[in-house]
C-alpha positions as CSV (number, residue, x, y, z in Angstrom):
1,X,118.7,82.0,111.6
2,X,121.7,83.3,110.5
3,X,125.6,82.4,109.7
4,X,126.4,82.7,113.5
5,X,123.7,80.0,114.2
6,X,124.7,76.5,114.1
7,X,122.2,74.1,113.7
8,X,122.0,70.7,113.8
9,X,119.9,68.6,111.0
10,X,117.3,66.4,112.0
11,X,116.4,63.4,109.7
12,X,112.5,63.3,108.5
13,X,110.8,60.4,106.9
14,X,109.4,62.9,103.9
15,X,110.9,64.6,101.0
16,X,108.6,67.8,101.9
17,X,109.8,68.2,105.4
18,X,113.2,69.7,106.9
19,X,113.8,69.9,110.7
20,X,117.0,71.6,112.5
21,X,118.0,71.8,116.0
22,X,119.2,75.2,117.7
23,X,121.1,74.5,120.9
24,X,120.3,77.6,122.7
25,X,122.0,78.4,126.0
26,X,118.9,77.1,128.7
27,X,117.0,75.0,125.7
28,X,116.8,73.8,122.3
29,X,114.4,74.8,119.7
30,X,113.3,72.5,116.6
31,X,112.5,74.3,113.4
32,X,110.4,72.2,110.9
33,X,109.2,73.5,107.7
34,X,106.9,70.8,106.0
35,X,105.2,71.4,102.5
36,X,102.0,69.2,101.7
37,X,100.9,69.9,98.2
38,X,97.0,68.7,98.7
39,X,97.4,67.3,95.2
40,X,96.0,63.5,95.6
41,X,92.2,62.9,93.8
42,X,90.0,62.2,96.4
43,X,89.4,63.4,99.7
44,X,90.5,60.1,101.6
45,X,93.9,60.4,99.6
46,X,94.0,64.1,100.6
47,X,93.7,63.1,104.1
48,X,96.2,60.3,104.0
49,X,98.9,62.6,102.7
50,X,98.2,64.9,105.6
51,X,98.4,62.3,108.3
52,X,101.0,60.9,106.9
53,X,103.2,64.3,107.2
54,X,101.8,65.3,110.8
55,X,103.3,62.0,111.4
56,X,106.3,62.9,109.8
57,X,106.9,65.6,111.6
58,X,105.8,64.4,115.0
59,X,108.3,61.4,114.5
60,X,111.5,64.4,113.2
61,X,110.4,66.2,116.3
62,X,110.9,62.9,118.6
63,X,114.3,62.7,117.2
64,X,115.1,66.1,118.2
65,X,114.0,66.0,121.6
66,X,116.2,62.7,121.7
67,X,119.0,64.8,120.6
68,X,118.5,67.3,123.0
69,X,119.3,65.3,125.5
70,X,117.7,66.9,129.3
71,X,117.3,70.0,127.6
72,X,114.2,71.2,127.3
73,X,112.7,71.5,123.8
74,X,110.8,74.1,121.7
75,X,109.5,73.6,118.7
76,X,108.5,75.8,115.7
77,X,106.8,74.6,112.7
78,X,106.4,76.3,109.9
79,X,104.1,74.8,107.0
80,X,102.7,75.2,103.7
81,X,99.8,72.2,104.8
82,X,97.4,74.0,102.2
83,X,94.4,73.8,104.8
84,X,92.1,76.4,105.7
85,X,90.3,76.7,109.2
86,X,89.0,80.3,110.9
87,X,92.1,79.0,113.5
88,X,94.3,81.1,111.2
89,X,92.5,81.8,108.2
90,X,89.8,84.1,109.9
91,X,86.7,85.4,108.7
92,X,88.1,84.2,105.6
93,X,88.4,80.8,105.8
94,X,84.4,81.0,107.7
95,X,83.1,82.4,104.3
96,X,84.2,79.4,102.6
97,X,82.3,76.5,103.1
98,X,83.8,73.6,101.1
99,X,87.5,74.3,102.8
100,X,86.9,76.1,105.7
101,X,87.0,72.8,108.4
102,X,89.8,71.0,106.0
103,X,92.4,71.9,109.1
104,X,90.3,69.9,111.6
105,X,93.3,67.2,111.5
106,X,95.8,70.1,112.1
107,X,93.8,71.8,115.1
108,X,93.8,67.6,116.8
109,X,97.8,67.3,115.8
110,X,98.4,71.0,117.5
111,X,96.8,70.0,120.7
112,X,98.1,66.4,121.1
113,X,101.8,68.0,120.7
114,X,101.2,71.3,122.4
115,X,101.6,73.7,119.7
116,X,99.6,77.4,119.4
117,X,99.2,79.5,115.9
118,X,101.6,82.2,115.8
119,X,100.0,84.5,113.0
120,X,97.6,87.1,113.5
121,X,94.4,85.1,112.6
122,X,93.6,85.8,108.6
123,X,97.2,87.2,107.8
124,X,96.9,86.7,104.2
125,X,100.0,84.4,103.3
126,X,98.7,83.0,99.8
127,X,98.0,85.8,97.3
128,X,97.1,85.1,93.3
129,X,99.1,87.3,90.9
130,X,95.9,89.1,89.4
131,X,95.0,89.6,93.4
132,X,91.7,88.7,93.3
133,X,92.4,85.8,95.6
134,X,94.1,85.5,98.9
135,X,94.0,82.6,101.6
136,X,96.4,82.0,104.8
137,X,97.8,78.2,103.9
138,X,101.0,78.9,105.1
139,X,100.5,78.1,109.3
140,X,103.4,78.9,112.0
141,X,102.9,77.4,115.0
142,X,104.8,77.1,117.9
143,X,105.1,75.5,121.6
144,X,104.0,77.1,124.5
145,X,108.0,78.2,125.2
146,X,107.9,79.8,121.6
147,X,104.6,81.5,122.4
148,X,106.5,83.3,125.4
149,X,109.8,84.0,123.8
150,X,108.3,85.3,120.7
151,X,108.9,89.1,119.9
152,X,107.2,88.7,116.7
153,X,105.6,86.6,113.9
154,X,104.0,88.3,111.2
155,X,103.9,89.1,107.0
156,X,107.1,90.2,106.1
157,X,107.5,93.8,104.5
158,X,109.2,92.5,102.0
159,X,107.9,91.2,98.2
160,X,110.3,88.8,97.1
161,X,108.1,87.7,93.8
162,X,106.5,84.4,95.2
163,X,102.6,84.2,95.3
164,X,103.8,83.2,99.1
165,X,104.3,85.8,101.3
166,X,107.5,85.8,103.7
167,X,106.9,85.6,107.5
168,X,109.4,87.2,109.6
169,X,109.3,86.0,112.9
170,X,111.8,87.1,115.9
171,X,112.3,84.9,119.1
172,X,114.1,85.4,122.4
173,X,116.8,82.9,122.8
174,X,120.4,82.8,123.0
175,X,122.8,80.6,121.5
176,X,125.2,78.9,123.2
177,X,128.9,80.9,123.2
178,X,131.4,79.3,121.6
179,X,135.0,79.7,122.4
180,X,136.8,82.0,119.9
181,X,139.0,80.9,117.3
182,X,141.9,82.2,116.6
183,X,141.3,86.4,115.5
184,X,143.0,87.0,112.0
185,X,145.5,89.7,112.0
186,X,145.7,92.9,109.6
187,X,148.7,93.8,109.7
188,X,147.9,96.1,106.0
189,X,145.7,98.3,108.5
190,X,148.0,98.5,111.1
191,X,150.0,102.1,111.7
């Protein structure tokens, strides 16, 4: 997004989750970032924080498509969910047993709302400062209409200092044209 962009907010029922709708010129695209820390004590608690975000987010989505009126809907997702599966983590995520099916949840949530994983499978998104450990926890995921329209989603170039690394991602889709405003004059440039 950028300044040219105007989005819409979307309410969510969690803290750790912000949506926005884009009204593009033949659609509307949803962008949800959602942060689940994975920080309860026992497994069950672990899992009742995750379902209770995917429903978080399935219910800021339904509000969005409400919004968007007849328009058809895309939705991109970007998370921090803390789970590993080879979906996205890779060869990486296979090699470790005690995490490596946590993402089971996520896999049923992405196919009951039509959503795909975006990264390259086992981009490294999660990286400790000595370097000795990396993980993909951060997942992008989009719907089928983000899947066509998407040019790119990948690790950005760019080190910005976090043990996160940025995702760039680039897709297709116009905003609507608003009428101009008024143009300022300057008259100091003038001959």
């Amino acid at each position: 997004m950028n300044r040219r962009c105007r989005a819409i907010s979307i309410p969510a029922d969690s803290y750790d989750i912000a949506a926005a709708l884009i009204r593009l010129q033949d659609r509307c695209l949803v962008v949800v970032a959602c942060y689940e820390p994975r920080n309860a004590g026992t497994e069950a608690e672990r899992e009742a924080d995750l379902a209770r975000q995917l429903q978080a987010i399935k219910s800021a989505t339904q509000r969005a498509r409400l919004e968007a009126g007849d328009q058809p809907l895309d939705v991109l997702l970007c998370t921090d969910l803390n789970r590993h599966h080879v979906l996205w983590g890779g060869h990486r995520a296979r090699m470790d047993i005690g995490r490596r099916n946590e993402g089971e949840p996520i896999i049923d949530f992405m196919q009951e709302i039509g959503l795909h994983s975006l990264l390259p499978v086992g981009a490294t998104t999660w990286e400790h400062q000595s370097g000795d450990l990396a993980t993909t926890v951060d997942v992008i995921l989009g719907s089928e209409g983000v899947r066509e329209k998407l040019e790119y989603c990948r690790i950005h170039t760019t080190d910005y200092g976090s043990d996160h690394r940025p995702v760039a991602i680039s897709y297709v889709g116009r905003q609507v044209e608003e009428g101009r405003g008024r143009r300022k004059r300057l008259y100091a440039d003038a001959d």
